[in-house]
PLY file of the C-alpha trace (Angstrom):
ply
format ascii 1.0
element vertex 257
property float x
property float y
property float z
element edge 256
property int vertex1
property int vertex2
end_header
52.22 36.78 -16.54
54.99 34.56 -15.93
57.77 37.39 -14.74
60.09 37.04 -17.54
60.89 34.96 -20.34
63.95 33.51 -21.90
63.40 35.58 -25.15
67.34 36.50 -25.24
68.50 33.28 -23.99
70.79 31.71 -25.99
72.66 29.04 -24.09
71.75 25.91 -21.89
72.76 28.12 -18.72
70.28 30.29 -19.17
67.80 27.63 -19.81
68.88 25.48 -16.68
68.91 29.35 -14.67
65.18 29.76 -15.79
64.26 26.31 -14.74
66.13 26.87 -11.07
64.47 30.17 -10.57
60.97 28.71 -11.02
61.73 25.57 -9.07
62.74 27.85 -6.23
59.45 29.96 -6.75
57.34 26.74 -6.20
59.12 25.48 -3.67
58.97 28.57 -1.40
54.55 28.24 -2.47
55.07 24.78 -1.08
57.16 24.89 2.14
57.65 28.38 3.60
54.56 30.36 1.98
52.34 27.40 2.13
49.89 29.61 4.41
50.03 32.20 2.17
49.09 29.33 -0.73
46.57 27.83 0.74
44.28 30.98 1.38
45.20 31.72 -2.38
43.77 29.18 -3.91
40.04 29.23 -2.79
37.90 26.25 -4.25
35.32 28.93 -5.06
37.28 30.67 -7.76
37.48 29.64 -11.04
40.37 27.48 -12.51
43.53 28.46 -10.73
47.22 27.65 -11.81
50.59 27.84 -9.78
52.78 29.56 -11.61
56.98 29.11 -10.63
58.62 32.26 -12.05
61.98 33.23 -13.11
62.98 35.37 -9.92
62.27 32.73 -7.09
58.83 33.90 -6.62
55.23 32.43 -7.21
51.43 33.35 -8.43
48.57 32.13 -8.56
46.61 33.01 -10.99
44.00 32.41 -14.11
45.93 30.87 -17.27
46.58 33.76 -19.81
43.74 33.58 -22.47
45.56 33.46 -25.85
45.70 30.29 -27.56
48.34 29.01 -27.50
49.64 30.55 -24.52
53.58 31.60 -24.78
54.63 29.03 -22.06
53.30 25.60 -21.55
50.81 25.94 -18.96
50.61 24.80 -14.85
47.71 21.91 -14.06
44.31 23.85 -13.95
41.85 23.57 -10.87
44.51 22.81 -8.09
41.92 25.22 -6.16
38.87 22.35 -6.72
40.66 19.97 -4.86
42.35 21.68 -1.74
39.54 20.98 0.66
38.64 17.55 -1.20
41.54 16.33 0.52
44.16 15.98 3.16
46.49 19.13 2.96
49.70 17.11 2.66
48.42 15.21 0.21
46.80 17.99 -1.85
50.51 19.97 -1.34
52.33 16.16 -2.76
49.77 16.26 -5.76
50.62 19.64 -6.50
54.36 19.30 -6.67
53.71 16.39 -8.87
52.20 17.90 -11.48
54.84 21.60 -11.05
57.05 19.09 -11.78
55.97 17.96 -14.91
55.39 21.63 -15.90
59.11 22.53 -15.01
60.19 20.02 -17.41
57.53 21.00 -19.75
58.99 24.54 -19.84
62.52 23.61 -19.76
61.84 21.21 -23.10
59.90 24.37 -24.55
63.07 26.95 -24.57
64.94 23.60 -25.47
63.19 23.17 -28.46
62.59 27.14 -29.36
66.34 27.60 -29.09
67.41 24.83 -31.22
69.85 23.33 -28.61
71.33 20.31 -29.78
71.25 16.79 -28.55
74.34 17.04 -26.82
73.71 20.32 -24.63
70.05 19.16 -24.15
71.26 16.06 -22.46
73.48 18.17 -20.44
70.41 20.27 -19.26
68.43 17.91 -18.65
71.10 15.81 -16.53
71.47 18.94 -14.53
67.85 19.30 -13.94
67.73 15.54 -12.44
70.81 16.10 -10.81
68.36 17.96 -8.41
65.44 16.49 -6.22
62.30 16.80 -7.76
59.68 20.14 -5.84
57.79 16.44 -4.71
60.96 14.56 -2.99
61.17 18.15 -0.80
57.70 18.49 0.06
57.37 14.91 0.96
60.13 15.05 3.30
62.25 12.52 1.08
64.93 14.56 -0.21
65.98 15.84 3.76
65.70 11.59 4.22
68.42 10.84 1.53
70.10 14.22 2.51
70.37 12.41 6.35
71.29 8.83 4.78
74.17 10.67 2.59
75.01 12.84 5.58
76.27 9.20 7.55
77.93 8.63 4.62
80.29 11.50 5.23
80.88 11.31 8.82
84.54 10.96 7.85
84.60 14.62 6.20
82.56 15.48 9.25
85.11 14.63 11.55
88.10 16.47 9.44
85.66 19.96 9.36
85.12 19.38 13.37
89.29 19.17 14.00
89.92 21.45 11.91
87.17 24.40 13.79
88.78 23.26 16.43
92.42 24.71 15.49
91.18 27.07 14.67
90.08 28.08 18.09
86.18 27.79 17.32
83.76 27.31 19.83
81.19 25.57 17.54
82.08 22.26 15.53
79.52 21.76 13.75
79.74 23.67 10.39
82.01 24.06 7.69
83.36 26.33 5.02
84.39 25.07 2.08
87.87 27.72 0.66
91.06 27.07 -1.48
92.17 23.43 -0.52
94.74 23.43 2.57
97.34 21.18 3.83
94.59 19.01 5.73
91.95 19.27 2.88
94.79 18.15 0.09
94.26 14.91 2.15
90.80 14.19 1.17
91.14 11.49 -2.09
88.93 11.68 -4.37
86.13 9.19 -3.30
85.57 11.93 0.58
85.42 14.53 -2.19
82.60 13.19 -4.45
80.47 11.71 -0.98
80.20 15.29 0.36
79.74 16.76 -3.30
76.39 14.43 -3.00
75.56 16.01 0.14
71.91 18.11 -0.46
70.89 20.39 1.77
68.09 20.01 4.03
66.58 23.51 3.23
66.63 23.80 -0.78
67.67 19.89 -1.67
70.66 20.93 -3.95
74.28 19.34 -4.00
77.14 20.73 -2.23
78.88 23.34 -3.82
82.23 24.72 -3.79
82.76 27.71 -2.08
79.94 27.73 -0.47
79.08 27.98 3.38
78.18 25.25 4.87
76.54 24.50 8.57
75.33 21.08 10.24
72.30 20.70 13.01
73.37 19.10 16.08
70.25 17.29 16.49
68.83 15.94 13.29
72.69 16.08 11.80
71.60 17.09 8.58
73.73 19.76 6.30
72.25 22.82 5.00
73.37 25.98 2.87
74.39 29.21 5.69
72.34 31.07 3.01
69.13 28.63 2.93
68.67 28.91 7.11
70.39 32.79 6.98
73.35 31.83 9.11
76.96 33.40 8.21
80.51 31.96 9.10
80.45 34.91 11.76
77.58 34.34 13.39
78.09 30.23 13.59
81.46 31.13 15.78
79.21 32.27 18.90
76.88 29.15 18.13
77.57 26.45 20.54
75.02 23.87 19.46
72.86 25.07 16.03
69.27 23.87 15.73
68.09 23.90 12.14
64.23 25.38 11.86
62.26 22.45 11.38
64.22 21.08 14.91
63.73 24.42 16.62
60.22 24.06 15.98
59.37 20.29 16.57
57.65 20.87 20.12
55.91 23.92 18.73
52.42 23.86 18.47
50.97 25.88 15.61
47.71 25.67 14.39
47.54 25.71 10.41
44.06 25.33 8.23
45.80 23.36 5.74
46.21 20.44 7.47
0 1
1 2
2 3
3 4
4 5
5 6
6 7
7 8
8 9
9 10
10 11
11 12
12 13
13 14
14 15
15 16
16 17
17 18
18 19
19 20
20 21
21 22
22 23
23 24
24 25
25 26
26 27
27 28
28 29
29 30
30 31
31 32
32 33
33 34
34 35
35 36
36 37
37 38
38 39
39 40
40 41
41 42
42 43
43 44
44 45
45 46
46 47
47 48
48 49
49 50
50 51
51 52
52 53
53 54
54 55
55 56
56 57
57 58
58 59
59 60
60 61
61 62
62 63
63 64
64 65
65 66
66 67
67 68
68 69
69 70
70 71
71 72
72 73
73 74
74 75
75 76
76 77
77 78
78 79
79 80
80 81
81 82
82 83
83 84
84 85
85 86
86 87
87 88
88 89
89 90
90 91
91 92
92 93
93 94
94 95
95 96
96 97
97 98
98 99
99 100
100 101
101 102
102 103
103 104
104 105
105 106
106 107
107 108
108 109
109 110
110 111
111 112
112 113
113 114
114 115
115 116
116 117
117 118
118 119
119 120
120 121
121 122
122 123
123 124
124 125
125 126
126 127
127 128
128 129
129 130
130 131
131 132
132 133
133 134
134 135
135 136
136 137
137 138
138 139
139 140
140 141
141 142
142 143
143 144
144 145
145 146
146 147
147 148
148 149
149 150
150 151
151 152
152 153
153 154
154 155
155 156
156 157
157 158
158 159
159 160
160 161
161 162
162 163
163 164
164 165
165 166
166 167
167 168
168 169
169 170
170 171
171 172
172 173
173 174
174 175
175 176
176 177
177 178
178 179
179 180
180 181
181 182
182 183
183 184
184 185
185 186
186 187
187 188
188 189
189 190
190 191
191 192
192 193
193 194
194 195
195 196
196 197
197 198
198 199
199 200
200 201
201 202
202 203
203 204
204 205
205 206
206 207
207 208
208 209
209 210
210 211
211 212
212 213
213 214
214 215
215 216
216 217
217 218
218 219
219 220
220 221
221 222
222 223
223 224
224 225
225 226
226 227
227 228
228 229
229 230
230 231
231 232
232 233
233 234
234 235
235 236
236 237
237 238
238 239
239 240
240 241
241 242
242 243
243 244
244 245
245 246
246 247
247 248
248 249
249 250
250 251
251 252
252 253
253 254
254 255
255 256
């Protein structure tokens, strides 16, 4: 039903991997497959349920019929109300109550694996370190991502001089390697402002490691993987226009809304 379980889990990892691989499921019903979604959940079924599962993808489906089930289970009806309402309001009340069933889930293996009070405050803090499936589908995690992303104009202007010694035709993203001569001159207060950079695409922290790429018109950050744009290919971009930019003056008509 659910695409896996945490039966062999044994550590808060695995836990806090579970939780980010059903997050990322709903998310994706939410944002990019929210077509998709919508036709899904017709009011004239019966009791529907989104389910987030373990591999990044979604269902939607019936709830399982044992009692009790083996996972806590979704909201039931979020089918009833999707024409009772404005779409964007129907998606915001959705996302409200995934994200009371992530947590749901996440205290579930908590509790079934015995994890202590010390490693389940560390999962939990690293659950709220992210922004909740509602804060991304309302638009206010890109917000605090933009207000954050001022904030670090300073690191900003250190990636742009340093693409540009390195002969780089685009300044606006960055790759984050082993620390250089210029980057051992970041202190540690640059260091933790971009580490609470989020990305516009997924809402997660900066990383280490990690590419890195910045719009030129909205200026917000996002993961090269979350908008599918490599180091190589950002070299030949002169000015990079994140999705929801490139598609601002593009008309598209959508039933949900």
């Amino acid at each position: 039903m659910d695409g896996g379980t945490l039966q062999n889990a044994r550590t808060v990892e695995e836990v806090f991997k579970d939780f980010k691989g059903r997050r990322a499921g709903i998310i994706k019903a939410l944002t990019t497959d929210v077509a998709e979604f919508f036709e899904q959940c017709d009011p004239e079924k019966e009791n529907l349920c989104l389910y987030g599962l373990p591999n990044e993808q979604w269902k939607v489906t019936l709830p399982v019929d044992e009692v009790p089930p083996e996972l806590p289970e979704p909201v039931l009806g979020i089918n009833f109300a999707r024409d009772g309402m404005q779409g964007k309001d129907w998606l915001a009340l959705v996302a409200i109550h995934s994200d009371a069933w992530l947590l749901a889930v996440a205290s579930y293996f908590g509790a079934r694996l015995s994890i202590d009070k010390t490693n389940r405050k560390r999962l939990f803090n690293s659950i709220h370190d992210l922004p909740t499936i509602f804060e991304i589908v309302t638009g206010s995690a890109k917000k605090q991502a933009k207000e954050k992303s001022s904030v670090s104009n300073h690191i900003r202007n250190k990636s742009k001089s340093s693409t540009k010694a390195r002969g780089s035709e685009s300044a606006k993203y960055l790759k984050i390697m082993q620390p250089t001569d210029e980057d051992e001159g970041l202190d540690e207060e640059d260091e933790e402002e971009h580490g609470n950079t989020l990305c516009g695409e997924c809402g997660e922290n900066y990383a280490e490691d990690e590419f890195w790429i910045c719009c030129d018109i909205c200026e917000t950050w996002f993961h090269g993987k979350c908008v599918k744009i490599t180091p190589a290919m950002a070299e030949h971009i002169k000015q990079y226009k994140c999705p929801s930019c490139n598609n601002n003056n593009k008309k598209r008509a959508r039933p949900y809304r």
